[in-house]
TORKOL-4160 file (C-alpha; in steps of 0.2 Angstrom, whole numbers, padded with zeros to 4 digits, m for minus):
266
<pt num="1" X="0000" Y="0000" Z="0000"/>
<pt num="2" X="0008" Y="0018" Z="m0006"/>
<pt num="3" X="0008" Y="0032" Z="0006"/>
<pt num="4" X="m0007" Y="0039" Z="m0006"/>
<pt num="5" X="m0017" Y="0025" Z="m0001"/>
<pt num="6" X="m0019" Y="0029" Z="0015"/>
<pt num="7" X="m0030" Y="0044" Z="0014"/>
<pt num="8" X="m0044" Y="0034" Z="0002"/>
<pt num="9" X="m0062" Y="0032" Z="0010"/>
<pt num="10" X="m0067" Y="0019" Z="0000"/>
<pt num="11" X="m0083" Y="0010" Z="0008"/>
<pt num="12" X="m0083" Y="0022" Z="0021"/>
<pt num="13" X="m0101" Y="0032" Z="0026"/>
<pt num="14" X="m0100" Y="0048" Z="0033"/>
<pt num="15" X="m0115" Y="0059" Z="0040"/>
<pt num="16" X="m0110" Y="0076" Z="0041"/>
<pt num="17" X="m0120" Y="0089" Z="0048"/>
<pt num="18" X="m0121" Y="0109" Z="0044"/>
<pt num="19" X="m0117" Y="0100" Z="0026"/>
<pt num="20" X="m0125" Y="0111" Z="0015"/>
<pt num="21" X="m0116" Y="0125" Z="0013"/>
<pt num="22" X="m0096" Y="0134" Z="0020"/>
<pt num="23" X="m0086" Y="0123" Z="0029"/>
<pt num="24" X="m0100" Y="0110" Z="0031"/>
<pt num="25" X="m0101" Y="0107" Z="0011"/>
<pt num="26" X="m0080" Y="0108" Z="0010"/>
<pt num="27" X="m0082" Y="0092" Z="0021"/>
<pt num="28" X="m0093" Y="0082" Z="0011"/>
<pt num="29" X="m0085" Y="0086" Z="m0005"/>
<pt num="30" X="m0067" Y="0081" Z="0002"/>
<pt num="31" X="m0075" Y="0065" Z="0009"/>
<pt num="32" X="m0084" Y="0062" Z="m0006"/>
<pt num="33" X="m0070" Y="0064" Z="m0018"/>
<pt num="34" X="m0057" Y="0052" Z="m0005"/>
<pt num="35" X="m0070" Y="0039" Z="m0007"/>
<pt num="36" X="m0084" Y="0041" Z="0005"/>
<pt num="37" X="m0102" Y="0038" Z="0004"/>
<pt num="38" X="m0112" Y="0053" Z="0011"/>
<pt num="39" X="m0126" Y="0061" Z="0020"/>
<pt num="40" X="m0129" Y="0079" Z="0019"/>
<pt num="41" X="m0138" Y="0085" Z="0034"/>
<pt num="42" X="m0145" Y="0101" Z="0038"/>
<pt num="43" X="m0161" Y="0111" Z="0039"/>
<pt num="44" X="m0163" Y="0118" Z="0020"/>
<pt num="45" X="m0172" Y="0105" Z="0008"/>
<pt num="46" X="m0165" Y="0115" Z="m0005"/>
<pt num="47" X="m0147" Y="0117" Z="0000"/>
<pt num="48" X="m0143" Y="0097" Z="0006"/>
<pt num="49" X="m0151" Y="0091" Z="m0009"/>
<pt num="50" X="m0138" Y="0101" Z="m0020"/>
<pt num="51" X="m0126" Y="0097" Z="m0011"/>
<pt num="52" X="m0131" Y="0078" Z="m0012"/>
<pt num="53" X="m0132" Y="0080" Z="m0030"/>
<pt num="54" X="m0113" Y="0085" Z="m0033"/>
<pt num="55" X="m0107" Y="0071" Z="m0020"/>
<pt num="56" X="m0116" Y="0060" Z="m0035"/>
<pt num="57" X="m0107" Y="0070" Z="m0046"/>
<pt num="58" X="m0090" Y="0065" Z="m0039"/>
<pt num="59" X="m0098" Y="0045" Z="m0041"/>
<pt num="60" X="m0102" Y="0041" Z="m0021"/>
<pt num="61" X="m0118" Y="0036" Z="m0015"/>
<pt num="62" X="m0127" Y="0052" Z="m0005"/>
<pt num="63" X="m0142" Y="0054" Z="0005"/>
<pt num="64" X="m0149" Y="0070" Z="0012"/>
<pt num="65" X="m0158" Y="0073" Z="0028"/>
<pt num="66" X="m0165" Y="0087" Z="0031"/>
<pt num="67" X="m0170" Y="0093" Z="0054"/>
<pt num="68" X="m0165" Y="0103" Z="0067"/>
<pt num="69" X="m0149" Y="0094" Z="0073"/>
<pt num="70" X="m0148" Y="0104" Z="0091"/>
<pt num="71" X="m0165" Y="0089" Z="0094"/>
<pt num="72" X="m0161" Y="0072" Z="0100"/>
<pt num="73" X="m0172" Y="0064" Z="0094"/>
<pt num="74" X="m0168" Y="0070" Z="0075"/>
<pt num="75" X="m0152" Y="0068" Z="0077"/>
<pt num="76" X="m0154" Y="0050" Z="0081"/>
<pt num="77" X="m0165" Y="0047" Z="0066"/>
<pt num="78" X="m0150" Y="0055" Z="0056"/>
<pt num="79" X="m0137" Y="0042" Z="0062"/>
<pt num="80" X="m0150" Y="0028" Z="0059"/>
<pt num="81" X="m0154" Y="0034" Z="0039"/>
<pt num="82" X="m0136" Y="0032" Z="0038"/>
<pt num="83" X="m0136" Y="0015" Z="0041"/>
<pt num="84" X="m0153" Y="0012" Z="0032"/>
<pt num="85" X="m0150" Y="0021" Z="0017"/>
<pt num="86" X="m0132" Y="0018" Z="0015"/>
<pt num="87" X="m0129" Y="0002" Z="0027"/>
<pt num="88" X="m0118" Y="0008" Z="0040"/>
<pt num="89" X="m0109" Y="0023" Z="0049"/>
<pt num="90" X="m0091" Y="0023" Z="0050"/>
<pt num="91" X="m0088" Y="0044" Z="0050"/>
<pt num="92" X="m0096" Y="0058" Z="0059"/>
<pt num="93" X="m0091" Y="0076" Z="0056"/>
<pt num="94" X="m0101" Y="0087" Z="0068"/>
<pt num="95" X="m0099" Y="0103" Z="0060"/>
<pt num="96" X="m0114" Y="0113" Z="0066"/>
<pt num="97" X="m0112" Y="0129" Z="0075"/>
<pt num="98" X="m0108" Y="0148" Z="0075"/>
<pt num="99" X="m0118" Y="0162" Z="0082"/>
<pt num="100" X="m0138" Y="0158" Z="0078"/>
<pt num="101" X="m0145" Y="0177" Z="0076"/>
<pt num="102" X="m0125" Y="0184" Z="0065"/>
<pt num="103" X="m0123" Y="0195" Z="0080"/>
<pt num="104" X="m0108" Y="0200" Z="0086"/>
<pt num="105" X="m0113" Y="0204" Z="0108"/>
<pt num="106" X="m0103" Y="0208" Z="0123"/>
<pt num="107" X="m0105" Y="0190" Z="0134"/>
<pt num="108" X="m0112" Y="0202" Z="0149"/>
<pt num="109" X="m0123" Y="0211" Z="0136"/>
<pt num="110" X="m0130" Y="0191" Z="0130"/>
<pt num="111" X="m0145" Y="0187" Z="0134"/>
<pt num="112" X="m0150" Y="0171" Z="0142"/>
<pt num="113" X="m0160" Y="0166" Z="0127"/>
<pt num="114" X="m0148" Y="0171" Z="0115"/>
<pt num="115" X="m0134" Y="0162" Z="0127"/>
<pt num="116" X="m0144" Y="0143" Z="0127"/>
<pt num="117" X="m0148" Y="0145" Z="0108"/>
<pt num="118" X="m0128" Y="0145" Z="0106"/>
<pt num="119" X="m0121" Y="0133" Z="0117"/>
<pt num="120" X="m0137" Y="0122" Z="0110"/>
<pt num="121" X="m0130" Y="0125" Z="0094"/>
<pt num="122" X="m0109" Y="0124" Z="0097"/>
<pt num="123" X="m0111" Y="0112" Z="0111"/>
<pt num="124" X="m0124" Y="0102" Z="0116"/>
<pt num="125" X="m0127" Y="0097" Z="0097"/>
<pt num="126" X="m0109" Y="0090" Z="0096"/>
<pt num="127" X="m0112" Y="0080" Z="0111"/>
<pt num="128" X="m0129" Y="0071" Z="0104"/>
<pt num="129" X="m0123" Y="0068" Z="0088"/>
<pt num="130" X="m0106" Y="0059" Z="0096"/>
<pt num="131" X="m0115" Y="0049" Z="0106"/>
<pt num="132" X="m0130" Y="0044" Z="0092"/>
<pt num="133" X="m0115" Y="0039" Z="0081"/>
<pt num="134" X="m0106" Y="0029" Z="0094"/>
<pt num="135" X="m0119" Y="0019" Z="0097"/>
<pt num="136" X="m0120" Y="0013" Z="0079"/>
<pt num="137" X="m0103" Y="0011" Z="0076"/>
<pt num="138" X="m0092" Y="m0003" Z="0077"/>
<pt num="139" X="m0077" Y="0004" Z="0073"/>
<pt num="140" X="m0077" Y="0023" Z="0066"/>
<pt num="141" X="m0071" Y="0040" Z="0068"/>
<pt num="142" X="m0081" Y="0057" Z="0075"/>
<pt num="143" X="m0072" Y="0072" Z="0069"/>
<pt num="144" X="m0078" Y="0090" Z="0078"/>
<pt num="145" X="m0075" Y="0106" Z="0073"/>
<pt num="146" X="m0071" Y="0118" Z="0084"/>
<pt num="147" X="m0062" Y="0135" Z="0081"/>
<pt num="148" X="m0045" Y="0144" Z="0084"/>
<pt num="149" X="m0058" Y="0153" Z="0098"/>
<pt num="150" X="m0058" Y="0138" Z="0109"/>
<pt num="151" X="m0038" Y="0145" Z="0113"/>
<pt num="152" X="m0042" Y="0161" Z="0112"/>
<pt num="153" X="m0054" Y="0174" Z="0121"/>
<pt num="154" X="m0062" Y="0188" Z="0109"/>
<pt num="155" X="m0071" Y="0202" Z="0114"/>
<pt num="156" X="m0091" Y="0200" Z="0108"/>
<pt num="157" X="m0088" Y="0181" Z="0105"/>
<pt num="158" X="m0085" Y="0175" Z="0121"/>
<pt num="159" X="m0101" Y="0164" Z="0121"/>
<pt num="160" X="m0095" Y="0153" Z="0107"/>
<pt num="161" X="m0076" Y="0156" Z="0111"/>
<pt num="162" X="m0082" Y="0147" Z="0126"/>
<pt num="163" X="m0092" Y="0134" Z="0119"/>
<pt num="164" X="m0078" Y="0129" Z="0107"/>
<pt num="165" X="m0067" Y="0124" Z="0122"/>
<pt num="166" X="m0078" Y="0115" Z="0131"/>
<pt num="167" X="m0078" Y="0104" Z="0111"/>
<pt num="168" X="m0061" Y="0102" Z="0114"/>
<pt num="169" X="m0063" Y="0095" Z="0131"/>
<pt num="170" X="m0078" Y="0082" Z="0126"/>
<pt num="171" X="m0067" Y="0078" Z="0111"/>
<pt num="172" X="m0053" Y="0071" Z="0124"/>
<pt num="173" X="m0067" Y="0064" Z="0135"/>
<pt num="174" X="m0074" Y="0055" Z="0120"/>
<pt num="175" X="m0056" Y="0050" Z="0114"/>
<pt num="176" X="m0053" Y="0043" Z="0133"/>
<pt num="177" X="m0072" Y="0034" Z="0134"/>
<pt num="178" X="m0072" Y="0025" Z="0116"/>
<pt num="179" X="m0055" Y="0018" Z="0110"/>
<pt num="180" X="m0049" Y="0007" Z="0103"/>
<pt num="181" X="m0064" Y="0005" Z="0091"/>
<pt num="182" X="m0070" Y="0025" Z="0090"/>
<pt num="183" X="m0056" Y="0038" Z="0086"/>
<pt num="184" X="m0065" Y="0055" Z="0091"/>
<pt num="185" X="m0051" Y="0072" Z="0086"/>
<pt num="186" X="m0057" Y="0090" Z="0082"/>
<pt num="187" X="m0052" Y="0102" Z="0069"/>
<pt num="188" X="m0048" Y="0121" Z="0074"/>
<pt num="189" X="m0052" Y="0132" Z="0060"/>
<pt num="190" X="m0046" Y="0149" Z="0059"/>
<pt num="191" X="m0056" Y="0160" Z="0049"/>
<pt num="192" X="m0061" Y="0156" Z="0033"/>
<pt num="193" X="m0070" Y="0165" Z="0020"/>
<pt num="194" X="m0089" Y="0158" Z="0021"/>
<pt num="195" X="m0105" Y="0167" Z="0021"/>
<pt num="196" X="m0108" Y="0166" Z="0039"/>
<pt num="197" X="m0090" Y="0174" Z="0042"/>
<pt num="198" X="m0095" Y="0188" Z="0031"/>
<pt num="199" X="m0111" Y="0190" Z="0039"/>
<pt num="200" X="m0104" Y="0192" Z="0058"/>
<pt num="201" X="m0090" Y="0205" Z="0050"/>
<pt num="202" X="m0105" Y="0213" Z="0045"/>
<pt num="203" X="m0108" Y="0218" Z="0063"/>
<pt num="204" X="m0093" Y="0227" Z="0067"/>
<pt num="205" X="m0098" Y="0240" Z="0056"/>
<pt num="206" X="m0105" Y="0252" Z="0068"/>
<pt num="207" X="m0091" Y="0249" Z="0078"/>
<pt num="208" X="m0079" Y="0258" Z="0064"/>
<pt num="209" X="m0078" Y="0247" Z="0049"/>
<pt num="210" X="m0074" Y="0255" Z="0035"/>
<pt num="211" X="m0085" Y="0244" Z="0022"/>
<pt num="212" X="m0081" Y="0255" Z="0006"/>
<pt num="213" X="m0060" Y="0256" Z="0010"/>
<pt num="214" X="m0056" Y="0237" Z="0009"/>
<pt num="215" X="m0063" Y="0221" Z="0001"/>
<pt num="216" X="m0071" Y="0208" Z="0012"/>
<pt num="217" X="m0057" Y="0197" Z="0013"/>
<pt num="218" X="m0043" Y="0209" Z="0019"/>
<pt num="219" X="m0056" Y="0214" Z="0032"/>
<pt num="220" X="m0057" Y="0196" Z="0037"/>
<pt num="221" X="m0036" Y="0196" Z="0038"/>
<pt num="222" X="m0036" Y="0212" Z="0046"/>
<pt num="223" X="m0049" Y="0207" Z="0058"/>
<pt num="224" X="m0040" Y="0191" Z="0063"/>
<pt num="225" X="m0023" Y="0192" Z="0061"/>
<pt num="226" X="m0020" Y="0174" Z="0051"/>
<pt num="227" X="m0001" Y="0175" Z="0044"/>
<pt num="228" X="m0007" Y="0166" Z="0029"/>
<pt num="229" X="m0025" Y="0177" Z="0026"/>
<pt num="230" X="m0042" Y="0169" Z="0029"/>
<pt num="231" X="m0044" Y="0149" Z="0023"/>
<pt num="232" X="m0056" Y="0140" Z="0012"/>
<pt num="233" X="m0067" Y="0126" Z="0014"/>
<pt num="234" X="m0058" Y="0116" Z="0004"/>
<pt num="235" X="m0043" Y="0118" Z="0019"/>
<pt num="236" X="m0056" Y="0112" Z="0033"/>
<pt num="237" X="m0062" Y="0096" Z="0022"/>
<pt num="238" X="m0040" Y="0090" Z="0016"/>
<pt num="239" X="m0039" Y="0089" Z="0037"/>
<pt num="240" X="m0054" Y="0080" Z="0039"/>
<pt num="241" X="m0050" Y="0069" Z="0024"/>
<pt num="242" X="m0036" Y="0065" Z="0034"/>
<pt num="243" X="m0042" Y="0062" Z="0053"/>
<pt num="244" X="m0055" Y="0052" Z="0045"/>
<pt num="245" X="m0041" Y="0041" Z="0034"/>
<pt num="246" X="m0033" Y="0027" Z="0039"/>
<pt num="247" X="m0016" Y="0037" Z="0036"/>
<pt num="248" X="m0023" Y="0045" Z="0056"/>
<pt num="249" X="m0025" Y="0029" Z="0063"/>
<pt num="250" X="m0014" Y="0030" Z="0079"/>
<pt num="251" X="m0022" Y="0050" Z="0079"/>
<pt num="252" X="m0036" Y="0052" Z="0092"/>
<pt num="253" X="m0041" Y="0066" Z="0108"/>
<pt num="254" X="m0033" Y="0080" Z="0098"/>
<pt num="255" X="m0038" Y="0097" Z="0091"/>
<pt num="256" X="m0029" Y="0099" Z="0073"/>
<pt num="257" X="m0028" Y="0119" Z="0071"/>
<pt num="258" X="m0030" Y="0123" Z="0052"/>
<pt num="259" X="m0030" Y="0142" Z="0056"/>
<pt num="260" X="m0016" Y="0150" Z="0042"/>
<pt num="261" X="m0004" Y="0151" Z="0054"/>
<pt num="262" X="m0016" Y="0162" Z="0066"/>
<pt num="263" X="m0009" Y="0151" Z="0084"/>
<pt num="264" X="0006" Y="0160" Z="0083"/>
<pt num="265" X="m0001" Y="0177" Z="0084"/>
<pt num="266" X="m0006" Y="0172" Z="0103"/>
């Protein structure tokens, strides 16, 4: 077997959710194109049955399942489409998250409401889809995505900052909890250049964003400092290719920053 080899996915099934569009949809075209058989979950019909369409397109299987994956109960009937549609589970990326409403808020200035929709969404998600996964699999791999936030505290992002370490630490728990059979890592992204990135930058313009002096993206680099300027998708989905490979099989209870270089700003 070459070096090469080891990245394929071939016969593998992946479920990955907040697939339909940014990072999400970077995922399960890398997957796709290594091998993988996939199910596009999110909560646009329209969006995960395009998305679904170009993973056929690339000459995998697909499914798309459309619900509100921060609900048990949803999330359980996700993980068990995979394995009746497709006829087993062997990859779960939980990819859900961000800020729900696109607005940028002081953690003392967030309101309860506003705080349990996000950590619903960052967190609590992450931990049900693990655990519907794990309980289908009998050898696999969960993949999180967490954010370069989880290492380091923002101003007006400190509810998701915070509920990106606490992924880190259930991805470790996890890790601990499931091997040898289940490897369970995290990927770290630094800011890439997706719609709900652009959105949030968005709402720093009253705060003195000068939206007619510079482009989007040297905003983005300016805003967050990576070395390398702001990532793709395509970035986020060549590391989970590889978590998710064979070549990452001794590889498990870690966070793999893709961030441009942005950890050693701190």
């Amino acid at each position: 077997m070459s070096i090469l080899d080891l990245f394929r996915l071939d016969g593998q099934v992946a479920v990955v959710t907040g697939g339909s569009k940014g990072i999400g949809r970077g995922i399960v075209l890398a997957l796709a194109e290594a091998g993988a058989d996939v199910v596009v979950a999110a909560r646009s019909k329209t969006e995960v049955e395009a998305v679904a369409k170009e993973v056929r397109a690339c000459g995998r299987r697909a499914a798309a399942f459309v619900g509100d994956l921060t609900q048990r109960e949803q999330v359980e009937a996700l993980a068990q489409a995979a394995c009746d549609q497709l006829g087993s589970l062997t990859i779960w990326v939980n990819n859900i998250g961000g800020v729900p409403d696109l607005t940028p808020r002081l953690l003392v200035d967030t309101p309860d409401e506003r705080l349990d929709e996000l950590f619903d969404l960052n967190l609590r998600a992450h931990v049900i889809g693990a655990t519907s996964a794990a309980r289908r699999m009998k050898e696999g791999v969960i993949i999180n995505i967490s954010s370069m936030g989880a290492l380091h505290p923002r101003p007006m992002f400190g509810a998701m900052t915070t509920s990106k370490a606490a992924v880190n630490h259930i991805t470790g728990t996890l890790a601990l909890e499931l091997a040898p059979k289940i490897r369970v890592n995290a990927i770290g992204p630094g800011p890439i250049m997706t719609d709900q990135m652009l959105a949030l930058l968005q709402g720093f313009a009253p705060m003195g964003t000068d939206d007619d002096s510079t482009s989007a993206r040297d905003k983005i680099k300016e805003a967050l400092e990576a070395p390398l300027g702001p990532g793709t998708p395509t970035d986020i989905g060549a590391a989970a290719v590889y978590l998710a490979s064979p070549a990452a099989k001794w590889v498990t209870g870690i966070c793999l920053f893709v961030a441009g270089g942005w950890l050693t700003m701190s």
